[in-house]
C-alpha positions in Angstrom: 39.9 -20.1 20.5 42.2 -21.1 22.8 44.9 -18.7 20.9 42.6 -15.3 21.4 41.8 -16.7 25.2 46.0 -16.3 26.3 45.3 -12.4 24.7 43.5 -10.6 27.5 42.8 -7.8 24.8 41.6 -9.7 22.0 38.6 -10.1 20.2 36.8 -12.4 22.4 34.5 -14.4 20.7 32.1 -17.5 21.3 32.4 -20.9 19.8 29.1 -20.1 18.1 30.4 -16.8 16.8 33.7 -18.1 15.3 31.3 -20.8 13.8 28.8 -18.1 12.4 31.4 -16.3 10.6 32.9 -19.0 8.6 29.4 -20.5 7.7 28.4 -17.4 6.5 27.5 -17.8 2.6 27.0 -14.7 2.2 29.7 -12.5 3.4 33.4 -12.7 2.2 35.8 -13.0 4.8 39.6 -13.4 4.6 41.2 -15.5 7.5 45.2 -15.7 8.2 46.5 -18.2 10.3 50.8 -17.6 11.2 52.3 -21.0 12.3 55.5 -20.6 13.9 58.3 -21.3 12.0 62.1 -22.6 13.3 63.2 -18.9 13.2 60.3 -17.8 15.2 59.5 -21.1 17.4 59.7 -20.9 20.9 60.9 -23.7 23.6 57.6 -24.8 23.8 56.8 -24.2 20.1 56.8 -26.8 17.4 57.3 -25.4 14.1 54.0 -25.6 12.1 52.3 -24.7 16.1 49.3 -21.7 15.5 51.1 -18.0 17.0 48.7 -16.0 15.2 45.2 -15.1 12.9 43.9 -12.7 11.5 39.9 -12.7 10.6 38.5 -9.6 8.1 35.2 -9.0 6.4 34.9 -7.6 2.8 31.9 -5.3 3.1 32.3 -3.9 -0.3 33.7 -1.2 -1.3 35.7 -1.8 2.4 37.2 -4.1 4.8 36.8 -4.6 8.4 39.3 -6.1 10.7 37.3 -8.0 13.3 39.8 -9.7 15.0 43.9 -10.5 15.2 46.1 -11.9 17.6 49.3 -13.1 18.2 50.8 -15.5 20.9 52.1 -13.4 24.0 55.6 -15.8 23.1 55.3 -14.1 19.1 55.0 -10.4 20.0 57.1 -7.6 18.4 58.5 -10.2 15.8 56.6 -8.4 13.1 54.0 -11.1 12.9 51.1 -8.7 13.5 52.7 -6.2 10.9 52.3 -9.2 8.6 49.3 -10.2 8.7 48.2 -6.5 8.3 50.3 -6.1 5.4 49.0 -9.4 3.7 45.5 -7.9 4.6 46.1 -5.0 3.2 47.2 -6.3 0.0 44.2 -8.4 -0.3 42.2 -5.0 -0.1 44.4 -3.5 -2.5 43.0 -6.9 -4.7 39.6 -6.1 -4.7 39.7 -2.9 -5.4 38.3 -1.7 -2.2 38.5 1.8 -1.0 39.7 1.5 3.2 40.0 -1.2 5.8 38.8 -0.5 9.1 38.5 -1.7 12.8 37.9 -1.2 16.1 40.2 -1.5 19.2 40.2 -1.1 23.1 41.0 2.4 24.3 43.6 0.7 26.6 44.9 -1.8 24.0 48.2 0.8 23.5 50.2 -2.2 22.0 47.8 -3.0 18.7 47.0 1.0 18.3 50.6 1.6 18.1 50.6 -1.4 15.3 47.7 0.2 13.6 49.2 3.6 13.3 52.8 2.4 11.7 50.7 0.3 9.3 48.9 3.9 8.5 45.6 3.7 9.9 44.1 6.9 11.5 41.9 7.2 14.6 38.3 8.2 12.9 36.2 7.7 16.0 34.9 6.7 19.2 32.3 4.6 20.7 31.5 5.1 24.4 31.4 2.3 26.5 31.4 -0.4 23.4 33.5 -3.1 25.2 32.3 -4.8 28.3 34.1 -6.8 31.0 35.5 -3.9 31.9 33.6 -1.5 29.9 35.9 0.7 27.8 35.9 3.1 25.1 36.3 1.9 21.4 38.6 3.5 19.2 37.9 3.1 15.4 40.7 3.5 12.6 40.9 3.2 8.9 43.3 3.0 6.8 42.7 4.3 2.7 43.7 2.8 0.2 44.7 4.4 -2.9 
């Protein structure tokens, strides 16, 4: 949590909700957690020091992205593009058919991230995100 709270356009969820997910029996969900490494360590990173997760939801025959972020100090390193890519190849795993997600209208940085890793705008939902209220964007990406 305190990871997605230094990413003002994140995902933000509650204690509760991050707890809900992972107790969750009976949905599959695939969670990636990037620890910086010496390459990619900061000053005031220690290698082994969370810069990233990623947390997806197998709703079969698909996958839904619900949440990634990456440490303001870790962007455009190509840690976003990998925990796409290793999502990705987990859906390519099970067989399923398309990953999808949602995003902030304004959130220019991760739509430009989903459209080199090949995902397509599909749709819109009015006024989806609060605090401010903005637009949702939804992409998805076939697999094939």
């Amino acid at each position: 949590m305190n990871l997605e709270r230094q990413c003002a356009t994140a995902a933000h969820w509650t204690e509760q909700q991050y707890r809900q997910a992972f107790q969750s029996e009976s949905v599959e969900r695939l969670v990636l957690v990037a620890e910086a490494s010496p390459p990619e360590a900061s000053d005031s990173d220690k290698p082994g020091d969370l810069v990233g997760f990623l947390v997806a939801r197998h709703l079969a025959p698909e996958w839904e992205l619900e949440n990634i972020v990456v440490a303001p100090k870790a962007r455009r390193k190509g840690l976003g593009m990998r925990l796409l890519d290793a999502l990705l190849a987990a859906a390519q795993e099970t067989h399923s058919d398309a990953v999808f997600l949602e995003v902030r209208e304004s959130n220019a940085a991760a739509r430009t991230l989903y459209e080199k890793a090949g995902f397509l705008q599909t749709g819109r939902r009015k006024s989806y995100y609060t605090s401010p209220v903005e637009d949702a964007l939804q992409y998805r990406r076939t697999l094939g």
